[in-house]
PyMOL commands that place a pseudoatom at each C-alpha (Angstrom):
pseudoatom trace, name=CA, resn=UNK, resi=1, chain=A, elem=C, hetatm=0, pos=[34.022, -124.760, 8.072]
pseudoatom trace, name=CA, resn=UNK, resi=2, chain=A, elem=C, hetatm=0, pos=[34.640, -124.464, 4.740]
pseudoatom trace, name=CA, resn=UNK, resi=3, chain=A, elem=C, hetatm=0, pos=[32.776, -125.283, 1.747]
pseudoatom trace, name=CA, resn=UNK, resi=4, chain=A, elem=C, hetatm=0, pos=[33.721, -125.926, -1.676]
pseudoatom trace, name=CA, resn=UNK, resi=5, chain=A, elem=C, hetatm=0, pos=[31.765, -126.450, -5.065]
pseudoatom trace, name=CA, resn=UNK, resi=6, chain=A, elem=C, hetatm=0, pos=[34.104, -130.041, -5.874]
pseudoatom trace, name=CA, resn=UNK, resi=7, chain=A, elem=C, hetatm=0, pos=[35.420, -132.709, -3.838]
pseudoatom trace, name=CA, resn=UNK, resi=8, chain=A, elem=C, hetatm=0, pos=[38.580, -131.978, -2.049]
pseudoatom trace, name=CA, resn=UNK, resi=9, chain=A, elem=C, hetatm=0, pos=[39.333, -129.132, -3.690]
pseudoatom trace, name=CA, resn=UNK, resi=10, chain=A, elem=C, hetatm=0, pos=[40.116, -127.316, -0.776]
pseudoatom trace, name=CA, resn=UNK, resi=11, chain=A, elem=C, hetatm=0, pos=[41.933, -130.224, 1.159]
pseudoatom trace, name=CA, resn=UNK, resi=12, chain=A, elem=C, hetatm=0, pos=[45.023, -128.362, 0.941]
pseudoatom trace, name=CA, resn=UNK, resi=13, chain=A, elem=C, hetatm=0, pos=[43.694, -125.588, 3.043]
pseudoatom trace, name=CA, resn=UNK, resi=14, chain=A, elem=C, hetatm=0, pos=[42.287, -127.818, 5.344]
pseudoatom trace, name=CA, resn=UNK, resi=15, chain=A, elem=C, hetatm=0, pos=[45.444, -129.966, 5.723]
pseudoatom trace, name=CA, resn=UNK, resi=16, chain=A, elem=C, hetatm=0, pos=[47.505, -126.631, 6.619]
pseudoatom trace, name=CA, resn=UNK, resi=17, chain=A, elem=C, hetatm=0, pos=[44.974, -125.108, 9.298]
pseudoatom trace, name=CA, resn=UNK, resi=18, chain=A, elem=C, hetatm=0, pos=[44.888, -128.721, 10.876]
pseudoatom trace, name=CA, resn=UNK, resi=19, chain=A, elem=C, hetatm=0, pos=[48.055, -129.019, 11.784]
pseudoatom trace, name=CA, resn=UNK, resi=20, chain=A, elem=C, hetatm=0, pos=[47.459, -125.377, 12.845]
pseudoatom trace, name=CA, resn=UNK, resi=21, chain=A, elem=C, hetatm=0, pos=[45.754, -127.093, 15.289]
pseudoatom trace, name=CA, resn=UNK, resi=22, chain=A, elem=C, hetatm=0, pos=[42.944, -125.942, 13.921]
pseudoatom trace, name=CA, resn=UNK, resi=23, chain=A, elem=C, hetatm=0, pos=[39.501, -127.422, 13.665]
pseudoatom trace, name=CA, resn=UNK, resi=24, chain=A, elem=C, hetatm=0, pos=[38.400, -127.438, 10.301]
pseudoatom trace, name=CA, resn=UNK, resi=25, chain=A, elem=C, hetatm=0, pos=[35.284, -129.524, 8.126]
pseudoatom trace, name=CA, resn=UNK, resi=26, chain=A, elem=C, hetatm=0, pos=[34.956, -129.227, 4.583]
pseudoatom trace, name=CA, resn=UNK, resi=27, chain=A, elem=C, hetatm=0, pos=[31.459, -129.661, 3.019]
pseudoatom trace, name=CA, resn=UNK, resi=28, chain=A, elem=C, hetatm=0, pos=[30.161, -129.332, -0.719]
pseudoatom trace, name=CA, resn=UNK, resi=29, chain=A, elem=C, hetatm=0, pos=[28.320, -125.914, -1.139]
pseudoatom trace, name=CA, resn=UNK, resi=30, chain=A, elem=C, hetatm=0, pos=[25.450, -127.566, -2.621]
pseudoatom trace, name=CA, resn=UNK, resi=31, chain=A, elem=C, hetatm=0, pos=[23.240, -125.049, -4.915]
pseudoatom trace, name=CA, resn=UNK, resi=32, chain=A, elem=C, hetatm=0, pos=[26.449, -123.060, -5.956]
pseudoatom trace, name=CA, resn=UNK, resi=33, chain=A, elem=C, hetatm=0, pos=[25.703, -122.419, -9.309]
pseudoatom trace, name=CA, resn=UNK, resi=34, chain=A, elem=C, hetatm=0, pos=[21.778, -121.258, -8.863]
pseudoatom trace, name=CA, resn=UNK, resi=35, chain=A, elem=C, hetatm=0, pos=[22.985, -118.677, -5.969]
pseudoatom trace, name=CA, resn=UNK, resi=36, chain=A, elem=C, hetatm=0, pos=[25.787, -117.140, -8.325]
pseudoatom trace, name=CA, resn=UNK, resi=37, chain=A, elem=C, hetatm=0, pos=[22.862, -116.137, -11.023]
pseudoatom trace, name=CA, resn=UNK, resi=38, chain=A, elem=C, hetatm=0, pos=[21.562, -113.139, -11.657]
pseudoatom trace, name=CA, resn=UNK, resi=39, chain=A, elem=C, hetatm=0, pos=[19.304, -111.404, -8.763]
pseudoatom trace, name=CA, resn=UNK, resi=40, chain=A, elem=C, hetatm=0, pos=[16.044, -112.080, -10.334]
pseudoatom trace, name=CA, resn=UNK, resi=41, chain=A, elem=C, hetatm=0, pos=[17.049, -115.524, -11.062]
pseudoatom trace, name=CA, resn=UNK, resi=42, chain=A, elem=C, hetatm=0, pos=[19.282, -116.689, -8.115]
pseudoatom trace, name=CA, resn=UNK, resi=43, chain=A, elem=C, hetatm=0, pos=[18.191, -119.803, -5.507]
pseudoatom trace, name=CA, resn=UNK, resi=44, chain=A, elem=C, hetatm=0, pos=[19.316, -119.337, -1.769]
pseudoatom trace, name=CA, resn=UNK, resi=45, chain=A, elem=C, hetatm=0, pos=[20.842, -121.946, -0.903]
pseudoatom trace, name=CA, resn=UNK, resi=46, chain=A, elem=C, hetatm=0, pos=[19.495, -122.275, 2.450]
pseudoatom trace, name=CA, resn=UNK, resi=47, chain=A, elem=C, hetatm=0, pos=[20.820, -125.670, 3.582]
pseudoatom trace, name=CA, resn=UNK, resi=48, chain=A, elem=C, hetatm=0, pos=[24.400, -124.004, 3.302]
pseudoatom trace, name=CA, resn=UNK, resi=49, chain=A, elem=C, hetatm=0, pos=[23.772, -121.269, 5.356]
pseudoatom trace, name=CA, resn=UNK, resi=50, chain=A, elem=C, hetatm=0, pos=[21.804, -123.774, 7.832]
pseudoatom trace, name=CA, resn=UNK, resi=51, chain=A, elem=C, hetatm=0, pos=[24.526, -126.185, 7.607]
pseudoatom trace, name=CA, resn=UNK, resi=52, chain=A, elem=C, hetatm=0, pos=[26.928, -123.094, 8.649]
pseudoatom trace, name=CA, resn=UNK, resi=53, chain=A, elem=C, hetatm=0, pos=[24.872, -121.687, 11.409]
pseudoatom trace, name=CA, resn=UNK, resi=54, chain=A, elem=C, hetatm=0, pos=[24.900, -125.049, 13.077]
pseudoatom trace, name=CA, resn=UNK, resi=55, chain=A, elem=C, hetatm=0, pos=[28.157, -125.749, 12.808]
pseudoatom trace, name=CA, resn=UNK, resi=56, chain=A, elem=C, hetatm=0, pos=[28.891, -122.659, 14.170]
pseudoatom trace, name=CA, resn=UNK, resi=57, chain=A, elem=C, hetatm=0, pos=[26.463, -122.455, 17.307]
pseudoatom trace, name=CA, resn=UNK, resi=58, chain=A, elem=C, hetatm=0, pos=[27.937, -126.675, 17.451]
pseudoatom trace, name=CA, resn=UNK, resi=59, chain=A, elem=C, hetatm=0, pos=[24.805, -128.320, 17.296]
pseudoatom trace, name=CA, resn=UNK, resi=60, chain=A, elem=C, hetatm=0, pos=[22.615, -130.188, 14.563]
pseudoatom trace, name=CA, resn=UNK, resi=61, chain=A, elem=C, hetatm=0, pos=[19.664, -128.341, 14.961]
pseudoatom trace, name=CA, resn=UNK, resi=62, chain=A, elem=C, hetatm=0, pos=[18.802, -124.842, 15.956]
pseudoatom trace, name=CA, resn=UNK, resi=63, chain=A, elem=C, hetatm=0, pos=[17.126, -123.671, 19.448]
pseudoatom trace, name=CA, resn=UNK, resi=64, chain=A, elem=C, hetatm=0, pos=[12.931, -123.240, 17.971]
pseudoatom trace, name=CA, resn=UNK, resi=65, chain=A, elem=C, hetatm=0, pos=[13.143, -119.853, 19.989]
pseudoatom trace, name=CA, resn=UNK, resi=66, chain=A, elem=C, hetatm=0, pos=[16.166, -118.678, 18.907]
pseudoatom trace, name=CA, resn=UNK, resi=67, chain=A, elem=C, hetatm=0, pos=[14.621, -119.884, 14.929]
pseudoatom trace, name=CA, resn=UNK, resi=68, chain=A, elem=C, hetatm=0, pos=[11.405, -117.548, 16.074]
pseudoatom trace, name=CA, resn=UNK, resi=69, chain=A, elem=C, hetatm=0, pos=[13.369, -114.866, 16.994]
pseudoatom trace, name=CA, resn=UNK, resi=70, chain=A, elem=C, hetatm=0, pos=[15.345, -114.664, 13.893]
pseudoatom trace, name=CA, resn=UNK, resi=71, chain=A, elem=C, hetatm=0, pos=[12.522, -114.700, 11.555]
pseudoatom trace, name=CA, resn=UNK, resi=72, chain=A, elem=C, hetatm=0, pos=[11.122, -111.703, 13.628]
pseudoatom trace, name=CA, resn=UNK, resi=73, chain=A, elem=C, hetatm=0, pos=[13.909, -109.351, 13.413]
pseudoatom trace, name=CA, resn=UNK, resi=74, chain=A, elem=C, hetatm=0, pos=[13.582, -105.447, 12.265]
pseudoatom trace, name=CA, resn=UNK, resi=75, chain=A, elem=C, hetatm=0, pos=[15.677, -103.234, 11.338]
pseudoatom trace, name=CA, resn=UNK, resi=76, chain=A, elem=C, hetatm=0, pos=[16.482, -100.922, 14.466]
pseudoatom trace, name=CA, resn=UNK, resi=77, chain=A, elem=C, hetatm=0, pos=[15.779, -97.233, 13.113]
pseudoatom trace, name=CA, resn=UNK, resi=78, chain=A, elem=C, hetatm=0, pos=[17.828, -96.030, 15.666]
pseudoatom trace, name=CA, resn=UNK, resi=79, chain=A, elem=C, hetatm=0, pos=[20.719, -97.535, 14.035]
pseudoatom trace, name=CA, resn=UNK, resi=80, chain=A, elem=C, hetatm=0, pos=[23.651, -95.206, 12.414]
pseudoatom trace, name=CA, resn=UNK, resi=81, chain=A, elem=C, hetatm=0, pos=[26.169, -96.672, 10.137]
pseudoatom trace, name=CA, resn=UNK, resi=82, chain=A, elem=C, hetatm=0, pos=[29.196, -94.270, 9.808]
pseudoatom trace, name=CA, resn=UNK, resi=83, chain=A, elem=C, hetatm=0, pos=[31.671, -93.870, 7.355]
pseudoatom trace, name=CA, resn=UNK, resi=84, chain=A, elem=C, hetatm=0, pos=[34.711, -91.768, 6.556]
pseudoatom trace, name=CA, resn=UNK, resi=85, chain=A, elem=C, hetatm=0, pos=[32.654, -89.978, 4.453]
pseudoatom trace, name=CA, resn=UNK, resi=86, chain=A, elem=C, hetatm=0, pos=[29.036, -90.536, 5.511]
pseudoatom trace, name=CA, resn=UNK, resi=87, chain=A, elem=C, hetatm=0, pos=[26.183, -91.508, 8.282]
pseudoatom trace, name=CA, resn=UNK, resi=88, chain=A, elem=C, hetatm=0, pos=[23.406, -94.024, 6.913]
pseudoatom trace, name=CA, resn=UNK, resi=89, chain=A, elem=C, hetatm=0, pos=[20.515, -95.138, 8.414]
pseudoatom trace, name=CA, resn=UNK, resi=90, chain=A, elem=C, hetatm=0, pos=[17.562, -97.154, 6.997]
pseudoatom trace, name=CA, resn=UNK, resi=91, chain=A, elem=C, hetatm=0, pos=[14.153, -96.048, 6.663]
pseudoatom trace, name=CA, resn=UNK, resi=92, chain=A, elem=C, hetatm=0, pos=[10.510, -97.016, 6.071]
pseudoatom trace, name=CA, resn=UNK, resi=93, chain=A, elem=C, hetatm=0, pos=[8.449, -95.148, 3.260]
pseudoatom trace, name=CA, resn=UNK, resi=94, chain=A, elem=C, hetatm=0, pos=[5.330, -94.638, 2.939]
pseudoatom trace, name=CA, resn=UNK, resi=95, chain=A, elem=C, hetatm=0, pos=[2.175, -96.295, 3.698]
pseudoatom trace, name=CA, resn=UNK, resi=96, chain=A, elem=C, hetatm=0, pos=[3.547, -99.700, 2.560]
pseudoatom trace, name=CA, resn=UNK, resi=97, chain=A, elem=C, hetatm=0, pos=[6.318, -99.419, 4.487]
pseudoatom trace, name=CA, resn=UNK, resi=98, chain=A, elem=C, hetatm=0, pos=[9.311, -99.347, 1.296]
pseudoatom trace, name=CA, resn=UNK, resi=99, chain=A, elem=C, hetatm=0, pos=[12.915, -100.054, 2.685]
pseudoatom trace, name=CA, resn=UNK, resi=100, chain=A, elem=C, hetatm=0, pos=[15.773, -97.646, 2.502]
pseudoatom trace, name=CA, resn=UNK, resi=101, chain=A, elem=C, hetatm=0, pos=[18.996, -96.399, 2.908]
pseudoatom trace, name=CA, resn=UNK, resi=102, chain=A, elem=C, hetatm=0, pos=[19.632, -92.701, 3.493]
pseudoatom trace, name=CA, resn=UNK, resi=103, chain=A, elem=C, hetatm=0, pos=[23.074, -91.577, 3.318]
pseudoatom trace, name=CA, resn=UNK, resi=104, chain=A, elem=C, hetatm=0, pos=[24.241, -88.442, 4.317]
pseudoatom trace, name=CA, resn=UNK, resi=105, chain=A, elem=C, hetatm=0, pos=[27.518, -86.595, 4.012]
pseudoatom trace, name=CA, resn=UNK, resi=106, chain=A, elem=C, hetatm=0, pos=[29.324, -85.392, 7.426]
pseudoatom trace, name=CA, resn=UNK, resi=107, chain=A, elem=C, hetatm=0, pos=[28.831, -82.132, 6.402]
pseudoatom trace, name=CA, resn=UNK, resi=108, chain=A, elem=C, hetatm=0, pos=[25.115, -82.011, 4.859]
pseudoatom trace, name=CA, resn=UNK, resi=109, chain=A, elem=C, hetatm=0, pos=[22.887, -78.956, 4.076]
pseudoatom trace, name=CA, resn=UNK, resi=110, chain=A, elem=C, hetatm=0, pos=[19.600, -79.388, 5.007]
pseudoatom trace, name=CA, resn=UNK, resi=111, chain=A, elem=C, hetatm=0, pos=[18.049, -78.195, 2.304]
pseudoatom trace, name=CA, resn=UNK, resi=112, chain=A, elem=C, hetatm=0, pos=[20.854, -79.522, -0.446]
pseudoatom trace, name=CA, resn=UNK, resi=113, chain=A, elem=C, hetatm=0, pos=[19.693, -81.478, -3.316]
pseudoatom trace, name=CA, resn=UNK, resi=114, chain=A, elem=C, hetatm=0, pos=[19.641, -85.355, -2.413]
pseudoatom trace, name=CA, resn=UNK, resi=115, chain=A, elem=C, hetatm=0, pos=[19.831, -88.138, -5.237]
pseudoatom trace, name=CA, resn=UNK, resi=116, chain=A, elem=C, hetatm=0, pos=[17.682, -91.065, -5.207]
pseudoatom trace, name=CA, resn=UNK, resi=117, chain=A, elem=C, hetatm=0, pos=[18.649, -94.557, -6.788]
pseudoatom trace, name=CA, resn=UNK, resi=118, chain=A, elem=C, hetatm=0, pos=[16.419, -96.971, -7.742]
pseudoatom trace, name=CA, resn=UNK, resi=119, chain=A, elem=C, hetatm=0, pos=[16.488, -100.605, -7.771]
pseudoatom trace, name=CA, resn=UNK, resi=120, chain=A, elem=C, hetatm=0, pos=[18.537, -102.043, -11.258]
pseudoatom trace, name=CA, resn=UNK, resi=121, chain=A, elem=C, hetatm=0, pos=[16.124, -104.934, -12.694]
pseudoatom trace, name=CA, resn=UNK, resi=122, chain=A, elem=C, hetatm=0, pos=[15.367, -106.895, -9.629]
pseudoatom trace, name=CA, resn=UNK, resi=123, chain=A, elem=C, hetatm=0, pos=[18.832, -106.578, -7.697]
pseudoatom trace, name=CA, resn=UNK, resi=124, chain=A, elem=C, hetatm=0, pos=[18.117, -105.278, -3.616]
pseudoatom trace, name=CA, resn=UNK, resi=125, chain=A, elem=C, hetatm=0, pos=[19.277, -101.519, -2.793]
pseudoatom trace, name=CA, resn=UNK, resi=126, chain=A, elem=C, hetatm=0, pos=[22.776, -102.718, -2.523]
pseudoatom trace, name=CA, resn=UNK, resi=127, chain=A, elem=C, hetatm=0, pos=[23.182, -102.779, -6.745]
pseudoatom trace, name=CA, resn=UNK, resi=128, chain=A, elem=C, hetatm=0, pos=[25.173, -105.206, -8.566]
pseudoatom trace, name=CA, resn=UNK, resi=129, chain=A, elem=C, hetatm=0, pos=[28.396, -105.782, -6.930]
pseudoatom trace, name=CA, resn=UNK, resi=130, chain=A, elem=C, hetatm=0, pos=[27.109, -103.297, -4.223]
pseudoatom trace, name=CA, resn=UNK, resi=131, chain=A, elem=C, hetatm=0, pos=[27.462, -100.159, -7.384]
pseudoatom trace, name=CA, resn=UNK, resi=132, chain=A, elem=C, hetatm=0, pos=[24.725, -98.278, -5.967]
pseudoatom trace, name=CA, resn=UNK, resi=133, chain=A, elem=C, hetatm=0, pos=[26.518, -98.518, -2.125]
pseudoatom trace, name=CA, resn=UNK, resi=134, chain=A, elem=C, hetatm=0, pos=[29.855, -96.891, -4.009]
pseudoatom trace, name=CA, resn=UNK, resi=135, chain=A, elem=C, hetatm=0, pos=[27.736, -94.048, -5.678]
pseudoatom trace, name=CA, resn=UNK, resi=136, chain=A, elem=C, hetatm=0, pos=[25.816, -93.326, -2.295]
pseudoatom trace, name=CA, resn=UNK, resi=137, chain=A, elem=C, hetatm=0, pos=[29.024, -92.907, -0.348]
pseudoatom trace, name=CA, resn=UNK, resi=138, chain=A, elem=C, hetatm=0, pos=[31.104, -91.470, -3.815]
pseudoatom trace, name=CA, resn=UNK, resi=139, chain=A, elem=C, hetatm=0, pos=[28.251, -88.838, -3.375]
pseudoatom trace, name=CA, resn=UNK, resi=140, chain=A, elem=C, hetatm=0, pos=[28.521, -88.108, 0.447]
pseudoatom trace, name=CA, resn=UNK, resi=141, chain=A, elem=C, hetatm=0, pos=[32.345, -87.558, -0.401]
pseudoatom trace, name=CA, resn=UNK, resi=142, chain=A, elem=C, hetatm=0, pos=[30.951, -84.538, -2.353]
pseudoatom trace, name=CA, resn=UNK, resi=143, chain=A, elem=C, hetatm=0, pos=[28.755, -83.168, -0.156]
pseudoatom trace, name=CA, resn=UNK, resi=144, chain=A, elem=C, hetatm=0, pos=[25.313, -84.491, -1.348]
pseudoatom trace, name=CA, resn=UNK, resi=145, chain=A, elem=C, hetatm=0, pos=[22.745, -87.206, 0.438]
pseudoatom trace, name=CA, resn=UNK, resi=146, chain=A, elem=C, hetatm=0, pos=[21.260, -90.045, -1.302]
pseudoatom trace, name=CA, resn=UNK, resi=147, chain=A, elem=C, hetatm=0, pos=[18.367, -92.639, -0.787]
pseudoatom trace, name=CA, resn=UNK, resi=148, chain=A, elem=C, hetatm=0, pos=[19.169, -96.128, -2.112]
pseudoatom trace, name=CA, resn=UNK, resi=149, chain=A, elem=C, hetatm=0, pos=[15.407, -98.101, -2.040]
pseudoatom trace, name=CA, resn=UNK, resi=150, chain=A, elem=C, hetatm=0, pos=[13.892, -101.399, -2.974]
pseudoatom trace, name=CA, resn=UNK, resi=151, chain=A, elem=C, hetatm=0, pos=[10.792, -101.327, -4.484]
pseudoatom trace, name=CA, resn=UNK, resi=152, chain=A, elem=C, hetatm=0, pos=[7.837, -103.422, -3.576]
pseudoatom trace, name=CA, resn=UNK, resi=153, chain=A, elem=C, hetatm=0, pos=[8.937, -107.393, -4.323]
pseudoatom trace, name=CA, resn=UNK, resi=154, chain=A, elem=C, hetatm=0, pos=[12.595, -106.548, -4.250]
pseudoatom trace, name=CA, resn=UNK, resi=155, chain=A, elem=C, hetatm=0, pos=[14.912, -106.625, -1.639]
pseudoatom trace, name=CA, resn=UNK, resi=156, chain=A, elem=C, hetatm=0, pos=[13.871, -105.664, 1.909]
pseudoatom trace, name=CA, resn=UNK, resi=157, chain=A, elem=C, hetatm=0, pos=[10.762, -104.565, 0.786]
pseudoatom trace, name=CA, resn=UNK, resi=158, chain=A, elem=C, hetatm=0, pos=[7.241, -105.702, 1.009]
pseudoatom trace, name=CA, resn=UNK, resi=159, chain=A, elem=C, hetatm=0, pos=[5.838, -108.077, -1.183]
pseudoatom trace, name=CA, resn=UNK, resi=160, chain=A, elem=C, hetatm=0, pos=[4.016, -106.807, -4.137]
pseudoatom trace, name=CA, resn=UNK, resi=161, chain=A, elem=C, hetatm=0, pos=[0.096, -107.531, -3.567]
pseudoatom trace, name=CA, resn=UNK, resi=162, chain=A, elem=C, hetatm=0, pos=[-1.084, -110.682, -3.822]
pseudoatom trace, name=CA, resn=UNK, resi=163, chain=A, elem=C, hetatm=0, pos=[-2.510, -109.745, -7.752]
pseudoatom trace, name=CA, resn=UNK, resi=164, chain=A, elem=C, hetatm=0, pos=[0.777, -109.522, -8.883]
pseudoatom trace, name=CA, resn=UNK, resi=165, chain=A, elem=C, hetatm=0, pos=[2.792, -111.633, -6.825]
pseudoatom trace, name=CA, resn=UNK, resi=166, chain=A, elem=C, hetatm=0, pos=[1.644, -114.890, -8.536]
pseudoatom trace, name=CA, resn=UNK, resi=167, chain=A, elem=C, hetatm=0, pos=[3.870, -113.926, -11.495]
pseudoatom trace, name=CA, resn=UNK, resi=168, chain=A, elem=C, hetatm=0, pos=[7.351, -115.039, -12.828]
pseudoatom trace, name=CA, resn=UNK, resi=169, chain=A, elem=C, hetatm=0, pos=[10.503, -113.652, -11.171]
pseudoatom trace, name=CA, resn=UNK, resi=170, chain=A, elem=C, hetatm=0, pos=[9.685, -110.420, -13.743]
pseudoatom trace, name=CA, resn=UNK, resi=171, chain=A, elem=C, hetatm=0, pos=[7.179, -109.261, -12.396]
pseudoatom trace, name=CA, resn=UNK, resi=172, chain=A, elem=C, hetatm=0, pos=[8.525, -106.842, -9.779]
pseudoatom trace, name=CA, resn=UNK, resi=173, chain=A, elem=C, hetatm=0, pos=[10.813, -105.673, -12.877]
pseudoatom trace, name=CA, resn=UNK, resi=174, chain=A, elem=C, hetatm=0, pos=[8.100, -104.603, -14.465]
pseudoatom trace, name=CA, resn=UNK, resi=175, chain=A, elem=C, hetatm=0, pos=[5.621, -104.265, -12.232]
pseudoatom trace, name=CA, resn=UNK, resi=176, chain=A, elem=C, hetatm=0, pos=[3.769, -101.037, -12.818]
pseudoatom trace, name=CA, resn=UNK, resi=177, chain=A, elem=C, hetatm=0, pos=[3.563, -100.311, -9.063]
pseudoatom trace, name=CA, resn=UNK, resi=178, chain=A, elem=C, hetatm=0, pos=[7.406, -99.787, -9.164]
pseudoatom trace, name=CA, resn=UNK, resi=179, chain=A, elem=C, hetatm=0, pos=[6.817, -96.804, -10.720]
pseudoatom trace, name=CA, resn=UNK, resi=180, chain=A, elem=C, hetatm=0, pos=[4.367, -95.452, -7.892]
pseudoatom trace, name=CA, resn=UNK, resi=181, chain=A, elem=C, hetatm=0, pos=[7.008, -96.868, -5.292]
pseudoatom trace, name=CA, resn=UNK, resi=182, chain=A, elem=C, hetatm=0, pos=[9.345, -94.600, -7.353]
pseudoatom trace, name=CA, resn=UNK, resi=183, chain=A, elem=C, hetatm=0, pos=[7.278, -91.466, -7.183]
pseudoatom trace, name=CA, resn=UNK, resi=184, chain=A, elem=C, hetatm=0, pos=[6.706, -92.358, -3.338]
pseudoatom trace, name=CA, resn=UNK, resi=185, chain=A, elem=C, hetatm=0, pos=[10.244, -92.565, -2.329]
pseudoatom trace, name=CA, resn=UNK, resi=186, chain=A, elem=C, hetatm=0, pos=[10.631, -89.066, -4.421]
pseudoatom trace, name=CA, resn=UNK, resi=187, chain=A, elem=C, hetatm=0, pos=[7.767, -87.764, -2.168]
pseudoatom trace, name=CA, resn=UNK, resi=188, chain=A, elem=C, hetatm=0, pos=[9.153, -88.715, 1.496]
pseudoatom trace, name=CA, resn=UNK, resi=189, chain=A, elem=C, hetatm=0, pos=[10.030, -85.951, 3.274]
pseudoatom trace, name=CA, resn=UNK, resi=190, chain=A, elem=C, hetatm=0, pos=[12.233, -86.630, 5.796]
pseudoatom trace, name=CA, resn=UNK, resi=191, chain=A, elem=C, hetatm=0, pos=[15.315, -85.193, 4.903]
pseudoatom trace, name=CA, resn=UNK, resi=192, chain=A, elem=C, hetatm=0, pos=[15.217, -82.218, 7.779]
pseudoatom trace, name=CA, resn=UNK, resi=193, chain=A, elem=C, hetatm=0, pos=[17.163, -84.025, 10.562]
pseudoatom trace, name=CA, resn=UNK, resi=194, chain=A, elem=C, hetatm=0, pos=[19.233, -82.006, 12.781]
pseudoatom trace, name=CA, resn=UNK, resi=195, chain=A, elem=C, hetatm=0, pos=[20.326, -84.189, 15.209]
pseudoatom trace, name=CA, resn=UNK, resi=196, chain=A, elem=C, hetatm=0, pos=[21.582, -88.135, 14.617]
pseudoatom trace, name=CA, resn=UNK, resi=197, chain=A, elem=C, hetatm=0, pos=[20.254, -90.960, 17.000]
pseudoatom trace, name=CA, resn=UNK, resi=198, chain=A, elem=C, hetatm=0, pos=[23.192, -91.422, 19.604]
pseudoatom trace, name=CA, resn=UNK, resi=199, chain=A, elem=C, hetatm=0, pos=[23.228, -95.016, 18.774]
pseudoatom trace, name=CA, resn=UNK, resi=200, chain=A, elem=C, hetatm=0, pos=[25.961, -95.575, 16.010]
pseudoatom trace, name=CA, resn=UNK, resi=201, chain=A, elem=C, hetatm=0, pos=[27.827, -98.149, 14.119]
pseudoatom trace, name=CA, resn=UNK, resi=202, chain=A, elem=C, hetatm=0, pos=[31.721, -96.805, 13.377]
pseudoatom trace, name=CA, resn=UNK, resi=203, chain=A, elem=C, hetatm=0, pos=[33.091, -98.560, 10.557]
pseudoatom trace, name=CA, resn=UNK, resi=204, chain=A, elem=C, hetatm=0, pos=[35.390, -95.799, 10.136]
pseudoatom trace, name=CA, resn=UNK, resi=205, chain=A, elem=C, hetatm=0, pos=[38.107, -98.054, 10.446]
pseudoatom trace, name=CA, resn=UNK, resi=206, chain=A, elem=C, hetatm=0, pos=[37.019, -101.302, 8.219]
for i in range(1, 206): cmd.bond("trace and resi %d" % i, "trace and resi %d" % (i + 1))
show_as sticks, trace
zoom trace
């Protein structure tokens, strides 16, 4: 499947994997331009990634159960990414439930100082161009732990409450309860794990 923002544009690709032998359907990625904006301002273009998960599982429209079951799933907190120079897991904080990362170097002392980085404007935990991943990991190379967050109506976090959430796409920006989701993720206290989970994730080698 590929998909292209013009017509055609990527018939020479397609012409080369079919006679590959190669099974190959181009499609217009329809909502291009909204999706590439800024985080605050960008439009999912659902229908693409619809369009791609059908194509995929080959039919039109999606098992309802399987549909159920994907809008239900959690992050497993037993789950341990590593790294060459880190283990991450995500978190919950607090009472409404914030989403994390915590990254730890191989080598981490428990009571070491750990750095925590905060949402920039309204892009998710990842950063722009996934910066705040590359200073979380930069920073487990040197021996010190990190907690990459979303605050409430950003990311994989809650939703901010229902008096603010009626707002334009500023409003988790600046959102005065960022600031208390700020002070809460400063607060957790969680950082005193001796042992991992057994179940990990090596992407070592990727």
């Amino acid at each position: 499947m590929i998909f292209d923002i013009r017509p055609n544009a990527s018939e020479p690709l397609r012409a080369n994997l079919a006679e590959l032998g190669v099974e190959v359907e181009c499609r217009l990625f329809h909502g291009y331009a909204e999706f590439q904006q800024e985080t605050a301002f960008s439009v999912f273009p659902e229908g693409v990634f619809k369009g791609a998960v059908d194509w995929m599982a080959g039919s039109s429209t999606l098992d309802n159960s399987a549909r159920r079951a994907s809008s239900k799933m959690q992050w497993d907190a037993n789950v341990v990414v590593e790294t060459p120079e880190a283990r991450e897991q995500p978190v919950r904080l607090g009472t409404s439930g914030l989403f994390g990362i915590l990254c730890k170097p191989r080598m981490y002392r428990e009571k070491g100082p750990v750095l925590l980085i905060t949402n920039t404007s309204a892009s998710a935990h990842v950063g722009d161009s996934r910066l705040s991943v590359r200073i979380a990991r930069e920073m487990a190379r040197n021996g010190m732990a990190s907690l990459r967050f979303d605050a409430r109506g950003v990311g994989d976090s809650p939703p901010l409450p229902d008096t603010l959430s009626a707002g334009s796409t500023f409003s988790a920006i600046y959102s005065a309860t960022t600031v208390q989701d700020v002070s809460t993720a400063a607060a957790w206290r969680c950082w005193k794990w001796s042992v991992w989970p057994r179940r990990r994730l090596d992407c070592r080698r990727t």
